[in-house]
C-alpha positions, 0 to 999 in steps of 0.5 A: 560551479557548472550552470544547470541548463536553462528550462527552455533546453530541458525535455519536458519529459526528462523526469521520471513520472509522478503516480497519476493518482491524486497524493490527498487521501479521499477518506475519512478514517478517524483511527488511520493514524490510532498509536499502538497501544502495545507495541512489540519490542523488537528483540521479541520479534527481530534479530538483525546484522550487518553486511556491506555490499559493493554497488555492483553486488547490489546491482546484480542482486536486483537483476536476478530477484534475490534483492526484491525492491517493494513498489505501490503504484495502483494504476500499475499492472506488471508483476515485480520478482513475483510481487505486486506491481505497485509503483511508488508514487513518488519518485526521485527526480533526474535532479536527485538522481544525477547527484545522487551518482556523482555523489557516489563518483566523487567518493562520497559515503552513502546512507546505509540500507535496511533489508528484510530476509524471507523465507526463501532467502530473498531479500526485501528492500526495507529502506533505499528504495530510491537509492538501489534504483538510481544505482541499478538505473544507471547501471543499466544505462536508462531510466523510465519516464511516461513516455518510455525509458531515456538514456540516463546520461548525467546532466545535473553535475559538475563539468567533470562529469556532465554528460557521461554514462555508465559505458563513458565513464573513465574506467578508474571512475567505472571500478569506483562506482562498482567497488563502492560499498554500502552498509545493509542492516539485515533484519530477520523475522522471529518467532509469532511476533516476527512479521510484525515487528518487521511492519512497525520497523517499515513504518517507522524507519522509512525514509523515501520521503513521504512515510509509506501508509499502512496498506502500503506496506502490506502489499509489499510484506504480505504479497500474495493470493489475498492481496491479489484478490483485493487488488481485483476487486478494487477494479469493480466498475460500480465500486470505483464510481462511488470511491472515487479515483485510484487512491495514492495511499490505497486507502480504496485496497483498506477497506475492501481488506477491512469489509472481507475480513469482517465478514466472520464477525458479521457472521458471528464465528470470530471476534473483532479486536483491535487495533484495526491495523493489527487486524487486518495484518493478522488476516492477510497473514492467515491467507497470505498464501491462500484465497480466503474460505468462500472467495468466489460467493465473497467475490459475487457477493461484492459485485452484487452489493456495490451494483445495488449501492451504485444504482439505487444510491450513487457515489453518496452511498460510502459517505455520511457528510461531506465528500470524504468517504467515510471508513467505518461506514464503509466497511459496515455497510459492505458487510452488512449488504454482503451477509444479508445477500448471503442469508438469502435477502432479496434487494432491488436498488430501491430497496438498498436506498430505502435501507441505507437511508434508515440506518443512516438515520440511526442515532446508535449507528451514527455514534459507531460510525463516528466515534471510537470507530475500532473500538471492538463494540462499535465495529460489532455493533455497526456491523450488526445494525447495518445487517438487520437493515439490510435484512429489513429488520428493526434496528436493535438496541446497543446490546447485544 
């Protein structure tokens, strides 16, 4: 067996860079991991099929945007094939990367892939991310690391192939490598029920590693006017000092979506119902497409709010105890900040502090924002306590 270089040899940059983002989520979100209740059955919602592609096929599927492969990294700002430009945080290493070719060199099978066909007959990576990157990477003949992309050049494999390119390889083991076939599963959306069949099977299939979170999954199917517009507002100066860092999970993009998207129950012209994932998909499936009804006033609206917020209360304004930002409270609180601005409430950072404090000190706001939290009572009634608060009004009782 060929000796692996000694790590003194090995450029500390060799590997593909990690997200910066820290991997531990920063938010307490007691129904993140709720189970649904009932779930779609996939013959209601999917039809699917086979195919087998040949690498170079899959290779140049990707180079002209037909095969479009989802990424989700929050500090990245370039567009992918029209997509969001969220780079996963975790990536395979030069180590697997290397195997994974000479794998491929040595006539081994590879795993099958899932893709999703949309509406314009692209294609959605489902599951083999990593997979069709390394190929199309090596392909291509670099890799990117921090620094800027690097000659992929196999270091991490038997003498046979160790240091060789795509261009150097042998011309039979080049024909090998572009003839390889892989299976693709095609899954195709059908019916009311179709895109979310796709989302339980994305969240329930992957296999890149660490399973994608659910707002994770959302840029990637929903990509669109809204999920650009939640994105823009996570920039908010004064929202990212009381959040905290760039969310790995985008729990941050969850409850900026969760807070717009429960303004009409605010308002009192929709009706919350759970469960909170199904909701919010639901939502950015109505405004894929399109920016939601009032996104300038909402956009003014949340500047304001978390000017206030961040000036009259600081980084604990999101949080009940502890350091972990709390999900129910959040939303709640942007609502009820946002309506009662909206309803013509004047606040100065003092009286926002003063407010926020007594709603936190209610015993019925307590219990919804800890207990049950998307249950459809408790989201209607800690919405509405935190708009009476926020209004100055006395906080009413659990009925409605």
């Amino acid at each position: 067996m060929a000796e692996e270089p000694a790590a003194a040899e090995l450029d500390e940059h060799e590997d593909p860079s990690e997200s910066e983002v820290p991997e531990e989520s920063a938010v307490d979100d007691s129904e993140a991991d709720a189970v649904e209740t009932e779930p779609v059955r996939a013959e209601d919602a999917l039809r699917y099929f086979g195919a087998d592609f040949d690498v170079d096929g899959l290779v140049k599927r990707l180079d002209n945007g037909t095969f479009i492969i989802p990424t989700f990294e929050p500090l990245a700002e370039d567009d992918i094939a029209g997509y969001e430009g969220f780079q996963r945080g975790l990536v395979w290493k030069k180590k697997q990367m290397d195997r994974f070719i000479e794998s491929v060199l040595l006539g081994y099978p590879v795993p099958g892939i899932f893709l999703v066909e949309l509406s314009d007959r692209r294609y959605l990576v489902l599951d083999g991310q990593q997979r069709l990157s390394t190929l199309q990477a090596f392909k291509h003949g670099k890799y990117w690391t921090k620094p800027g992309p690097r000659k992929f050049s196999l270091l991490y494999v038997g003498d046979d192939s160790k240091g060789a390119t795509y261009e150097t390889l042998d011309p039979k083991d080049r024909r090998l490598f572009d003839n390889t076939f892989i299976q693709a599963t095609i899954v195709v959306p059908k019916g009311t029920e179709g895109r979310r069949g796709v989302y339980s099977l994305f969240e329930r299939i992957n296999s890149g590693g660490t399973n994608l979170k659910p707002q994770q999954i959302r840029v990637a199917l929903y990509a669109g006017a809204t999920v650009n517009f939640v994105r823009e507002l996570n920039q908010d100066p004064n929202w990212r000092a009381m959040f905290g860092e760039q969310n790995r999970d985008l729990k941050d993009h969850e409850l900026i979506l969760r807070a717009i998207s429960l303004i009409p129950t605010g308002h009192g012209s929709q009706s919350f119902r759970p469960p909170m994932a199904q909701f919010l998909n639901n939502y950015l499936e109505l405004y894929q497409d399109e920016l939601p009804p009032d996104h300038d006033g909402i956009r003014d609206r949340f500047t304001k709010a978390t000017a206030l917020l961040n000036e009259g209360v600081g980084a604990q304004a999101f949080r009940i105890k502890g350091t972990q930002v709390n999900a129910a409270h959040t939303d709640a609180v942007l609502v009820g900040l946002m309506t009662a601005l909206e309803n013509g409430t004047t606040h100065s950072p003092d009286s926002v502090a003063r407010e926020l404090g007594r709603l936190k000190e209610n015993a019925k706001y307590k219990e919804a924002v800890a207990e049950s939290t998307s249950h459809a009572d408790q989201v209607r009634l800690r919405i509405r306590l935190a708009t009476e608060a926020f209004q100055g009004e006395p906080l009413g009782t659990e009925q409605e």
